[in-house]
C-alpha positions as CSV (number, residue, x, y, z in Angstrom):
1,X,-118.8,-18.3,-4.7
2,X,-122.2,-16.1,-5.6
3,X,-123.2,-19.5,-7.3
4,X,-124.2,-21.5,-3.9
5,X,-126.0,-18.5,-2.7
6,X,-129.1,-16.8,-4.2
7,X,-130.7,-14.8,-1.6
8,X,-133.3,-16.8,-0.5
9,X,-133.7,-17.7,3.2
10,X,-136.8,-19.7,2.7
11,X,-135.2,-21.9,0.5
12,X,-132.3,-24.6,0.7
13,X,-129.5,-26.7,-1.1
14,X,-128.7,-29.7,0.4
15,X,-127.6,-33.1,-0.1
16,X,-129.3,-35.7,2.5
17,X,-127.1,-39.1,2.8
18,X,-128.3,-42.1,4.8
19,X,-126.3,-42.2,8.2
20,X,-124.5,-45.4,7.1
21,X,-123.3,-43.6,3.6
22,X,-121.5,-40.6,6.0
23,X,-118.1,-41.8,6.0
24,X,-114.9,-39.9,7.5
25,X,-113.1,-37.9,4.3
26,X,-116.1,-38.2,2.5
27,X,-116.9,-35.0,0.1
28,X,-120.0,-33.9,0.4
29,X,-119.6,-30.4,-2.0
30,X,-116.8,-30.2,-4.3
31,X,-116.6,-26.7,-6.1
32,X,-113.9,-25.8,-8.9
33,X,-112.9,-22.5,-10.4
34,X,-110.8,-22.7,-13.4
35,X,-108.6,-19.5,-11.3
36,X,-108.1,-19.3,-7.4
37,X,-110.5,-17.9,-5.2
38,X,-110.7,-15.9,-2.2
39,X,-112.8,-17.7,0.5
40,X,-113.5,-15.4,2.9
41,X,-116.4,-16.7,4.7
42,X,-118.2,-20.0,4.9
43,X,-121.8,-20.6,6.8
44,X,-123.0,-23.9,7.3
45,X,-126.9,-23.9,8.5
46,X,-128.5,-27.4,9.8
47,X,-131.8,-27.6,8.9
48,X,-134.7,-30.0,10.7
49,X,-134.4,-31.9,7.4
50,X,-130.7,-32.6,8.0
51,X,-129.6,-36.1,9.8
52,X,-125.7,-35.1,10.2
53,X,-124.2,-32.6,12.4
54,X,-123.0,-29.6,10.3
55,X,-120.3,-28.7,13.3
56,X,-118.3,-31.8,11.9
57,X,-116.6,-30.7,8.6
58,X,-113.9,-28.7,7.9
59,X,-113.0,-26.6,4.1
60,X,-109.9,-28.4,2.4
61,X,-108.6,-26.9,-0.6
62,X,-106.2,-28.5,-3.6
63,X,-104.4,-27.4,-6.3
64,X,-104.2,-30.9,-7.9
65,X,-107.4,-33.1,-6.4
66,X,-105.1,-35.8,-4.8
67,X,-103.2,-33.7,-2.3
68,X,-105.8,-32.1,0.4
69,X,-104.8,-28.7,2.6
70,X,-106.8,-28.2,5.7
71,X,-108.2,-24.3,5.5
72,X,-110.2,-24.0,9.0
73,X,-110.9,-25.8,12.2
74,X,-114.3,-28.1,12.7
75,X,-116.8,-25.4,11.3
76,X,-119.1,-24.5,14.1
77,X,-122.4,-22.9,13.2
């Protein structure tokens, strides 16, 4: 997904959610290709501007947006 990455380390993407808006299932990215793709790494980085604990999600994938496959364990960074 060369999209979510562009090679700066000083910089960052994020989303920042008020503790009470975190809730369990909740997407917080949701990325679609119109053909499958080939995950073959994911990196998670918590930031000092973060309030959540990156270590807590996990990568589901779905062919049809209503049924959810788990693809990895809790991601640990």
């Amino acid at each position: 997904m060369p999209l979510l990455y562009d090679g700066n380390t000083t910089a960052y993407n994020m989303r920042i959610f008020a503790t009470s808006l975190l809730l369990n299932g909740m997407a917080v990215y949701t990325v679609e290709y119109n053909t499958p793709v080939k995950i073959t790494s994911l990196t998670l980085v918590k930031t000092a501007q973060l309030t959540y604990d990156v270590d807590s999600y996990i990568l589901q994938g779905s062919n049809d947006n209503m049924n959810w496959t788990t693809l990895s364990n809790r991601l640990m960074t």
